[in-house]
Steps between C-alpha positions, in 0.01 A plus 500: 500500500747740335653705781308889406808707502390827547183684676352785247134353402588499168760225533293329768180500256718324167646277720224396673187591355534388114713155611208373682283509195754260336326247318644187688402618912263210492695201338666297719855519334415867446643472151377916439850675464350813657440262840847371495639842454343571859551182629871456387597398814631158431314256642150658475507380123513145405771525265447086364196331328340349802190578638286560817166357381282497870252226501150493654485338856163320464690221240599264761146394566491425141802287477443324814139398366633386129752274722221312642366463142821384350535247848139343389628502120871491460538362141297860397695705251254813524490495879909407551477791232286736685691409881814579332386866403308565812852397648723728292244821559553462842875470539491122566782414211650213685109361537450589094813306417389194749193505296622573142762178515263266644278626175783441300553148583145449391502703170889549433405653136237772631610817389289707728698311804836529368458892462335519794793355705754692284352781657472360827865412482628826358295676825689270735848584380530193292633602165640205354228301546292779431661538124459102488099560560483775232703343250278141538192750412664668199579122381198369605258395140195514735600904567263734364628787364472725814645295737817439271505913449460531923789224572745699232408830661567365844772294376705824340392725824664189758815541240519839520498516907780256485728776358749677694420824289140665463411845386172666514386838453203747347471822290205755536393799339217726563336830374262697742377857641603643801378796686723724696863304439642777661339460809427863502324644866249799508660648756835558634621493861792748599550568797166408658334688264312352158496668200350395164734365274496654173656215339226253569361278231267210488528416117554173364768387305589172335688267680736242269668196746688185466661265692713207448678238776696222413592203776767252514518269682811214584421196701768427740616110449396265801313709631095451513310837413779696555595751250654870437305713274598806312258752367478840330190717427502851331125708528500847310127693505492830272286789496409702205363847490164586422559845630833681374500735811562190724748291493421173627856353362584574875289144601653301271602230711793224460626203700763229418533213748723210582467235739727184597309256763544175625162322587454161655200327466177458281204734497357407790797457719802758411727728645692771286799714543583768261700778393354810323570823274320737346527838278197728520452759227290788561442744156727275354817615705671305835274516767596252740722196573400223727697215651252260736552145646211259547323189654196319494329217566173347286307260684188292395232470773260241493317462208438883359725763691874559323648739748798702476757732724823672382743752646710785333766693582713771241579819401333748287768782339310795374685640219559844534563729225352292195129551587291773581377322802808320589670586846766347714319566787192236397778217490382274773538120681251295438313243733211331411256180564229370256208230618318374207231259432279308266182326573328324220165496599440220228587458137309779381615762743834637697557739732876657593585745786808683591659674738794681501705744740828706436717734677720776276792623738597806256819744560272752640203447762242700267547228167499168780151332512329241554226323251237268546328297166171274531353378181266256480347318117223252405521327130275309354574232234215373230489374196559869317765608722589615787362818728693698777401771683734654782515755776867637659639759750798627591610747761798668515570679891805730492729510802599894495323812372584612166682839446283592219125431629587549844303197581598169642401263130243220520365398153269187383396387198178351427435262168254287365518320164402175265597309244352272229746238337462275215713242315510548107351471261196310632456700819518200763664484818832610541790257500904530636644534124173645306509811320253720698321833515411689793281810562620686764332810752611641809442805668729638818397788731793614729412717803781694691527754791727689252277560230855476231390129531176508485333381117319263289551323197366214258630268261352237266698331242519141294739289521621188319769239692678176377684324712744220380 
């Protein structure tokens, strides 16, 4: 999760709110920019082309009885066939390959076999005799058409992995409404007492955003799954004015990012240690700097449950004099922890959960606090899409009272959302490089004993994504 720099609502709500509505929460490479942005932390996004795919644990059963059919009729092609899948869908790729080569003694020219154990070899690591398999197939008369297409697809994936260089990346745009970008409160609180704010708006204006993150990554020689990855992301979200007494130019909101990592391991097995650096805009003048070191480690358990845990530790400069809201004093340390999960439920639905806590040691006791995040997201994928609906909080508990209120702060946002994504143009479920649209809503309600913090706002906007 991005480290939230600062604790006004307004930040907190951007950050927070409109990232988890990101189109990608529920796939499991999270390919949605918007996610990664919030995730950045190295480690928590699977920066290569492999996959967690979970498998369901009743298959065994299945393969074990096929076994006894194959044992009764061992010259089968259908049922060798049929073992060998129910052997591959549960894990069993040294089983698969048993099976596939005894097959292939029997029917050396079967193209069904050969791809079959081109794939089986690929999964166990095997890639020259994997590219052997694939290349029989796409030289193989008694190929159909599809299988030759699937070996050369395969075939010029397993070349790709193989080099030491790989890049990947994805633009998005969106157009949308939002209500209240300012964050504007009823009420104010000075000195213990709240007055009504004669400022306060709850218009809508239109919201403009992009985003765009490019990865590279360099594979270090002799070394299995080992690599060091270098990425950079820029998001920018606008506001224009429907109402020329406010200006809402004050939300416009910009971050630039940069992160160098070194991660060991595949997807379901990998630790990752990174270095990261950000610029933070705020009404498009320097708002903040921040400087944070990471860790985490990914870890597949059992069959369904990809869990994660990472640590951060930097510096936030607040950079005072070039923004209205900008102070020295709001420059802080930064601790934090993140627990994350997926579960998927099957291979129509996912869940993800995540916890998060930081600390925020500023220069003066009244800007240090302390913030809690929960969110928790269920996605489900058919044959039109894919559907996500979310719920978040986060709480914000000050450690000294500020001079202004009076009041000792505590603030906590509220937000609820969904999303509906599509590949184009035939609206089917989303893939890692499709072109997609999205059709975002949220809405965040933040509650404060200071009523300065206290407000509401809305946003829905659609978004196209291409990753590459």
């Amino acid at each position: 999760m991005y480290p939230l720099p600062h604790h006004h609502s307004y930040l907190a709500k951007v950050f927070v709110g409109f990232f988890m509505v990101g189109i990608g929460s529920a796939l499991a490479q999270s390919p949605a920019p918007l996610v990664n942005l919030q995730s950045q932390t190295p480690g928590s996004v699977d920066f290569s082309n492999d996959q967690f795919t979970p498998l369901d644990g009743g298959r065994q059963k299945k393969a074990d009885a096929l076994f006894e059919k194959v044992y009764q009729n061992p010259s089968s092609l259908p049922l060798n066939v049929e073992l060998a899948l129910a052997q591959l869908e549960i894990g069993n790729f040294k089983g698969a390959s048993a099976t596939l080569d005894r097959v292939l003694s029997l029917y050396p020219n079967e193209p069904r076999v050969q791809l079959l154990m081109a794939q089986t070899e690929k999964r166990l690591g095997n890639a020259v005799e994997a590219k052997g398999y694939f290349q029989e197939v796409i030289d193989n008369p008694l190929a159909n058409q599809l299988q030759k297409d699937a070996a050369k697809a395969e075939l010029s994936t397993l070349e790709y992995d193989e080099k030491v260089w790989k890049y990947s990346g994805i633009l998005q745009g969106g157009i949308g409404r939002s209500m209240n970008p300012l964050s504007s409160p009823r009420y104010l609180t000075i000195q213990g007492f709240d007055l009504a704010n004669p400022s306060y708006a709850s218009n809508y204006a239109t919201a403009l955003m992009y985003f765009g993150s490019v990865s590279f990554e360099r594979s270090l020689e002799n070394q299995a799954n080992e690599s060091m990855v270098v990425t950079l992301s820029r998001f920018n979200q606008q506001y224009q004015n429907s109402n020329p007494d406010i200006n809402y130019g004050l939300a416009n909101l910009g971050v630039n990012t940069g992160t160098i990592a070194y991660q060991s391991g595949d997807i379901t097995d990998r630790f990752t240690l990174g270095w990261n650096s950000s610029q933070t805009t705020l009404s498009n003048k320097g708002y903040m700097n921040s400087n944070w070191a990471s860790s985490s480690y990914q870890k597949a358990v059992g069959e369904n449950f990809l869990a994660n845990g990472s640590f951060n530790y930097g510096y936030n400069n607040q950079l005072e004099g070039q923004n209205y809201s900008g102070t020295a004093a709001r420059s802080n340390l930064m601790t934090g922890y993140i627990l994350s999960g997926k579960y998927f439920i099957n291979a129509n639905w996912l869940a993800e959960a995540n916890l998060s806590h930081y600390n925020y040691a500023a220069k003066v006791s009244y800007e240090s606090y302390m913030m809690n995040y929960e969110s928790a997201s269920i996605s489900y994928f058919f044959k039109y899409g894919m559907i996500t609906g979310f719920v978040s909080n986060l709480s914000n508990q000050y450690a000294d009272v500020d001079p202004i209120s009076g009041i000792q702060k505590q603030i906590q946002t509220a937000s609820i959302g969904g999303s509906y994504t599509v590949a184009l143009p035939y609206f089917t479920r989303p893939e890692r490089k499709d072109l997609t649209m999205s059709v975002n809503y949220q809405q965040s309600n933040s509650s404060s004993n200071v009523q300065t913090y206290a407000s509401q706002s809305r946003q829905y906007m659609l978004v196209f994504s291409k990753g590459f």
